[in-house]
NUMIBA-888037 format. One record per residue (C-alpha): residue number from 1; x, y, z; residue in one letter. Coordinates in nm, 2 decimals, padded with zeros to 4 digits, always signed. Example, Ala and Ser with C-alpha at 12.3 -4.5 7.8 and 13.67 -1.06 7.14 Angstrom:
BEGIN
<zafi->1	east->+01.23	north->-00.45	up->+00.78	bafi->A>
<zafi->2	east->+01.37	north->-00.11	up->+00.71	bafi->S>
end
This chain:
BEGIN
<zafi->1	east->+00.00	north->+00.00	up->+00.00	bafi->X>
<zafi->2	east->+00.15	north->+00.35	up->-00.11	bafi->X>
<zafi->3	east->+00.00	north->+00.69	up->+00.05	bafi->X>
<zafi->4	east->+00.04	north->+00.99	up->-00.13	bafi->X>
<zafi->5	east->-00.03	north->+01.28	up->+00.08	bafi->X>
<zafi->6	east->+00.11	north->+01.52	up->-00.16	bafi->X>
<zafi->7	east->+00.00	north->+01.40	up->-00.44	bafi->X>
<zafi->8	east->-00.05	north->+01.56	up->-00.75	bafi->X>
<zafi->9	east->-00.38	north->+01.60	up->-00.86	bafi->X>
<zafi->10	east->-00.46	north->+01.69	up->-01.17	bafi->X>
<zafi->11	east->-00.73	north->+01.90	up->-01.16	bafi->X>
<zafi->12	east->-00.84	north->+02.00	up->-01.55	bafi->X>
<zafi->13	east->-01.09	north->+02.19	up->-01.68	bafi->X>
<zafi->14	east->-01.31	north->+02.18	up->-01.39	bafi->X>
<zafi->15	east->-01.02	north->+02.32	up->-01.15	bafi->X>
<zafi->16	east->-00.95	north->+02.58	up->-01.40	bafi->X>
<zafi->17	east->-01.34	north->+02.71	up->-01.43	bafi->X>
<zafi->18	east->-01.37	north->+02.65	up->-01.03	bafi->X>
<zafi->19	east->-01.08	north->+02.90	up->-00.95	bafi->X>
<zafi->20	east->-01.21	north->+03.11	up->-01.24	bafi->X>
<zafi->21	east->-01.55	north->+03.15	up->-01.03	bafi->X>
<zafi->22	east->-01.37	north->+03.17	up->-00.75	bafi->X>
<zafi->23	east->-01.19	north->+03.47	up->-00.84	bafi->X>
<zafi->24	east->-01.45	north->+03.65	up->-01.02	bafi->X>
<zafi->25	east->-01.67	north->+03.59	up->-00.68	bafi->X>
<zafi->26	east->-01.38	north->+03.77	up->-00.48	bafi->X>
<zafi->27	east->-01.37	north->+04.03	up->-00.74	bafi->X>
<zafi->28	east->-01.76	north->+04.12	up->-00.72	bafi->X>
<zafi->29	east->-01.76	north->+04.12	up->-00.32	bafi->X>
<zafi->30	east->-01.47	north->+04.35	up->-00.31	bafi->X>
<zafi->31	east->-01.70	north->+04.57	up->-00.56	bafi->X>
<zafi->32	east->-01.96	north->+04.56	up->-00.35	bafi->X>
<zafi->33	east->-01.78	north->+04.63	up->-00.06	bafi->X>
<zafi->34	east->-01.63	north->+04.93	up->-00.19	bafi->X>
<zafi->35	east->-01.94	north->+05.10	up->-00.32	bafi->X>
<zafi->36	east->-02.11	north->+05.05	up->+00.04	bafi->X>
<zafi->37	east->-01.88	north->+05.21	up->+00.19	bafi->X>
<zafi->38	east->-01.86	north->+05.48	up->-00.02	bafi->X>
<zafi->39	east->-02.20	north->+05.50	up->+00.02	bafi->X>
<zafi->40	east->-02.17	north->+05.49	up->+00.39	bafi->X>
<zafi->41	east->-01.94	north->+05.77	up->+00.42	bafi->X>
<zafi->42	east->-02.18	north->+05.97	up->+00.14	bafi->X>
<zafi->43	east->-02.43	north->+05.92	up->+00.42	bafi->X>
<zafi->44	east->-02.27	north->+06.02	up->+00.72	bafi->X>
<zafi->45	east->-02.12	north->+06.33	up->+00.52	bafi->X>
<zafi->46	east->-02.52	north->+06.43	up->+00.49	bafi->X>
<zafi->47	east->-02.61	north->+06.30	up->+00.85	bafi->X>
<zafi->48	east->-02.32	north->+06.51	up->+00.99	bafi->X>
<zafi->49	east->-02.41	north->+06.86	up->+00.79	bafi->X>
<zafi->50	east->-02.83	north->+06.78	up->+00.91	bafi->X>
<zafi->51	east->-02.73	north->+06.77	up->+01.26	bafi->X>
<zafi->52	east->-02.49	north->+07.12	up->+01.22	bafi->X>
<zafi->53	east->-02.79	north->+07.27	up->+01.03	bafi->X>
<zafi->54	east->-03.02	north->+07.10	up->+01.30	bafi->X>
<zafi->55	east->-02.74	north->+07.33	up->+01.57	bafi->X>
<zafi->56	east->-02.72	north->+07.58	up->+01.38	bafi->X>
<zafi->57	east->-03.13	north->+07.64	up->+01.38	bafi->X>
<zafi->58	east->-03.16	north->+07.56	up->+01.73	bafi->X>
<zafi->59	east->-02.88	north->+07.81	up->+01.85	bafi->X>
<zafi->60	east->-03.09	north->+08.07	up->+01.83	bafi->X>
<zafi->61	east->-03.36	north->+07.95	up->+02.00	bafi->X>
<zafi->62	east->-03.15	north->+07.84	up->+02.30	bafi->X>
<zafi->63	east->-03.02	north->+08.18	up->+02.34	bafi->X>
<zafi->64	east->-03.32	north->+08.31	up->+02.34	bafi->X>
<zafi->65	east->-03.44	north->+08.09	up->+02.61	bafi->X>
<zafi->66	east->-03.11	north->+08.20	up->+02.81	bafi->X>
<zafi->67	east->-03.20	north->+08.57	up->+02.77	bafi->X>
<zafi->68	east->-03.57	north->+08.51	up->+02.88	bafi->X>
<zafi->69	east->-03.43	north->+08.35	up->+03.21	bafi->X>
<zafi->70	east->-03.19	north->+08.63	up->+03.26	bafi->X>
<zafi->71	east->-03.49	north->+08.85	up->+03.18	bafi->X>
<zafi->72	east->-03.67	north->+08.69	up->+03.47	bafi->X>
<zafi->73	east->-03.41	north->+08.69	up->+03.75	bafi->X>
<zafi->74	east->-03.31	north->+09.07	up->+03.65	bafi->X>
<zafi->75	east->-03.68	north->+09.15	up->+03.68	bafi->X>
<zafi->76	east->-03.71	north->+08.91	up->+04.02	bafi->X>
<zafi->77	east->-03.38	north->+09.10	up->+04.17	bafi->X>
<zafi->78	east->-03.55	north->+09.46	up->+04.07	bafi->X>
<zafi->79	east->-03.87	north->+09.36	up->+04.21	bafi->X>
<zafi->80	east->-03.72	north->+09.33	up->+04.57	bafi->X>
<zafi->81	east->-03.86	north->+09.64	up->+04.75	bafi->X>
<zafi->82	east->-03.48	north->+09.72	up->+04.89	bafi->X>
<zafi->83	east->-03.56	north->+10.08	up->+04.95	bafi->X>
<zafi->84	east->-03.83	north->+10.06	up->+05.15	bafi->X>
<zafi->85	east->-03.65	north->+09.77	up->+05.32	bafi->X>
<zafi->86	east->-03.36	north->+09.90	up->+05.44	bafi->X>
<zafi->87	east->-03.53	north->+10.23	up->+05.50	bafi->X>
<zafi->88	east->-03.76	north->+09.99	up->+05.77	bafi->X>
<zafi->89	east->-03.47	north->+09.80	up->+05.90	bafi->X>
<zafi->90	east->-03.25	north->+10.14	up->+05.94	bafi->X>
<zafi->91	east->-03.51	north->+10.29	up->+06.15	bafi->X>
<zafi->92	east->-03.57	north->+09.98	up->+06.36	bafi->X>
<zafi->93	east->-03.21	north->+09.96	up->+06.47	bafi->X>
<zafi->94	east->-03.20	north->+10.33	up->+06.52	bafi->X>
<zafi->95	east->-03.53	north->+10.28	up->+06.77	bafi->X>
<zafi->96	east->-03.33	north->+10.04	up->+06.96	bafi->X>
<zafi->97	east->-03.08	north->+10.31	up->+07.02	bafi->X>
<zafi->98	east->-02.87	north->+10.18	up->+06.77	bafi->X>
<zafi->99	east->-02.77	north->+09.86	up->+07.01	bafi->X>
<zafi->100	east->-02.80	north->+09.63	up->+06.70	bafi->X>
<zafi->101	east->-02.58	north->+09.59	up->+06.40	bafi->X>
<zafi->102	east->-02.74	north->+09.39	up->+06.06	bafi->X>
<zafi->103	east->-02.46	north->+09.24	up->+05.94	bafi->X>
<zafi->104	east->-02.62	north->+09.05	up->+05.63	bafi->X>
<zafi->105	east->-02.93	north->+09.06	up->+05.42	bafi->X>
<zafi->106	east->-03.02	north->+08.76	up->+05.19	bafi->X>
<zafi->107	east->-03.34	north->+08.76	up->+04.98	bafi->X>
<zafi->108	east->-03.50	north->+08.44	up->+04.91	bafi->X>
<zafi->109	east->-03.66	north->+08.51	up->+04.60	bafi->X>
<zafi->110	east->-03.85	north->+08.20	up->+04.53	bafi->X>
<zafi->111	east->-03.98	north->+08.17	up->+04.86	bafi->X>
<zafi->112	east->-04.01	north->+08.57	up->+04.88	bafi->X>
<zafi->113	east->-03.85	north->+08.60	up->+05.20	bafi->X>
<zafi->114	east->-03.56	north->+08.79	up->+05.35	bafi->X>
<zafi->115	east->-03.30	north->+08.64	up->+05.60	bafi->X>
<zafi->116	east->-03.10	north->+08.89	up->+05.86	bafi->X>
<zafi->117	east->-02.79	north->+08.79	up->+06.05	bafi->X>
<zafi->118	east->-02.77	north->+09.05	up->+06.26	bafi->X>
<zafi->119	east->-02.59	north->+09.12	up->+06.61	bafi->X>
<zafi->120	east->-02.66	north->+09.24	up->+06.94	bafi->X>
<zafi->121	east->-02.52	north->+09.32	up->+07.33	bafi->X>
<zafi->122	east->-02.76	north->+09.07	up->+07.48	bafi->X>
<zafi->123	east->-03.09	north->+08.83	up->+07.38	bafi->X>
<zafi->124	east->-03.30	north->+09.08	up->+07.54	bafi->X>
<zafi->125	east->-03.17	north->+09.33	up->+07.29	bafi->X>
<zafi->126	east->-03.23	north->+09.10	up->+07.00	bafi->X>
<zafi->127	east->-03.57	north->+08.96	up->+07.09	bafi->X>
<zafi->128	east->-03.65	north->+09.38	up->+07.10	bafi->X>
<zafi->129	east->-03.56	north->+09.43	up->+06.78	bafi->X>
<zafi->130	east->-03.75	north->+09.13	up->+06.63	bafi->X>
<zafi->131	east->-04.06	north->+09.30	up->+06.82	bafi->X>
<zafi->132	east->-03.94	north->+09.62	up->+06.64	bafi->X>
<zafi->133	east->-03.98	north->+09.40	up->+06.27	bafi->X>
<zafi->134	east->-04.29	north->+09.31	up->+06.35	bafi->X>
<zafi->135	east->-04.41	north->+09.69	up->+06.25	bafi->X>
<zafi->136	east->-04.27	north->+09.71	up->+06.00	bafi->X>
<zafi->137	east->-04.51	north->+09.73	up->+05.70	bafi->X>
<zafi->138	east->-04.27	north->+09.60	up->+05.46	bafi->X>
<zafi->139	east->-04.22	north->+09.24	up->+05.65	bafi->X>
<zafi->140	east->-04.45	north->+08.98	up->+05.70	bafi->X>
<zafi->141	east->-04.40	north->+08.71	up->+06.02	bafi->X>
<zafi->142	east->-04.09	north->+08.81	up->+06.12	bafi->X>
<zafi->143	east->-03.95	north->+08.50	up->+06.40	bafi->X>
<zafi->144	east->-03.57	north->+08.50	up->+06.53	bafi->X>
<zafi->145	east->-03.44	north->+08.17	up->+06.36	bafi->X>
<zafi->146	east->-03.13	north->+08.12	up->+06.58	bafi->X>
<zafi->147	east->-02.90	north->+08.30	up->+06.82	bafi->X>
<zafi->148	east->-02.57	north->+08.26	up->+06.95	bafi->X>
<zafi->149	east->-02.32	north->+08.41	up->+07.20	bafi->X>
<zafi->150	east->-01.98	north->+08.50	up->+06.97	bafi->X>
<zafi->151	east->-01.71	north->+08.38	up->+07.26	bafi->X>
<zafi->152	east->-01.41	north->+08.54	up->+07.03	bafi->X>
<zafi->153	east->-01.53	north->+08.86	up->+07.10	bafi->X>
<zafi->154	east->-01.42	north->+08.99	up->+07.44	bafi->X>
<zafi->155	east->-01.82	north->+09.18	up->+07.45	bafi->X>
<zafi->156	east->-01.96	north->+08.86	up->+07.42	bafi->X>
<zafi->157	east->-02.27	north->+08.98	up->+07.17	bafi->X>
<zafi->158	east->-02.52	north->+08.79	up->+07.02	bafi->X>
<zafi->159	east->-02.52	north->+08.68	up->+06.68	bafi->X>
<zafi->160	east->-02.90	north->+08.60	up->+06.56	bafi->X>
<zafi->161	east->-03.10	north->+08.53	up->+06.23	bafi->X>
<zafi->162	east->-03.48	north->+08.66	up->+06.19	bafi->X>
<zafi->163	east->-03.63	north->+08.55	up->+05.93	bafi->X>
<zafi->164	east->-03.95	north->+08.71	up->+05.69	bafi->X>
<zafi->165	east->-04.19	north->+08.75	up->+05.42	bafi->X>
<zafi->166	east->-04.21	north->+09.08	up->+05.22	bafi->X>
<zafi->167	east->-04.43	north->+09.28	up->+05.05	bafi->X>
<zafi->168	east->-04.41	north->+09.49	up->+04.74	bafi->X>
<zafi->169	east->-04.65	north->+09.74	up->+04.91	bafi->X>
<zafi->170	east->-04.48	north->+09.96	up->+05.14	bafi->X>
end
């Protein structure tokens, strides 16, 4: 018995008309291949200029929706009655014989309310002066949030937030 692992075929016509096929097969899928992604990149070209034209369109109306907000809080900061405010808080400090020092004022806009920090030579002092707010025609509800004795200082005053409501009308 002889094997022949190498052996030599020969193949003949039919070899010669299967390679034939073979490569003209090869030849029409790398056709095909190349055409779809041409056509591919034809299409992501147009995708990409439809979504810059898409931006470009909606630019405007984004920045228009920026300078309506703006519009709003410029309007919400002007509508804070801060004259008559600080007129009212002025003279309440200068009816407590000028015995308490507002050292902050922080409008809450959304909530339209107004938090003081304020400070004073004693509780007694403070609690008088929230008494005071509560006349004032500008303020609404006026209550003393939180108080503290400041140890650093060597007077020993206390530090105290009131918060209230406003009104426009004064």
């Amino acid at each position: 018995m002889q094997l022949d692992f190498a052996g030599r075929s020969r193949g003949g016509p039919r070899g010669v008309l299967l390679i034939a096929t073979g490569i003209l097969a090869l030849a029409g899928v790398i056709t095909q291949l190349h055409s779809l992604s041409t056509r591919r990149a034809g299409l992501e070209l147009r995708h990409e200029a439809l979504v810059r034209e898409q931006q470009r369109k909606a630019a405007p109306a984004q920045l228009a929706g920026l300078k309506a907000q703006d519009a709003v809080k410029t309007v919400r900061e002007l509508s804070t009655p801060w004259s008559a405010l600080l007129a009212e808080l002025e003279r309440a400090s200068t009816d407590n014989a000028g015995t308490v020092a507002v050292l902050l004022i922080e409008p809450d806009h959304a909530k339209h309310r107004v938090h003081l920090t304020a400070e004073a030579r004693s509780l007694e002092l403070a609690i008088s002066y929230v008494q005071r707010l509560r006349k004032v025609q500008s303020l609404h509800y006026p209550m003393l949030d939180s108080h503290e004795i400041v140890k650093d200082d060597h007077e020993r005053p206390v530090r105290f937030q009131v918060s209230a409501d406003w009104s426009d009308a004064s």
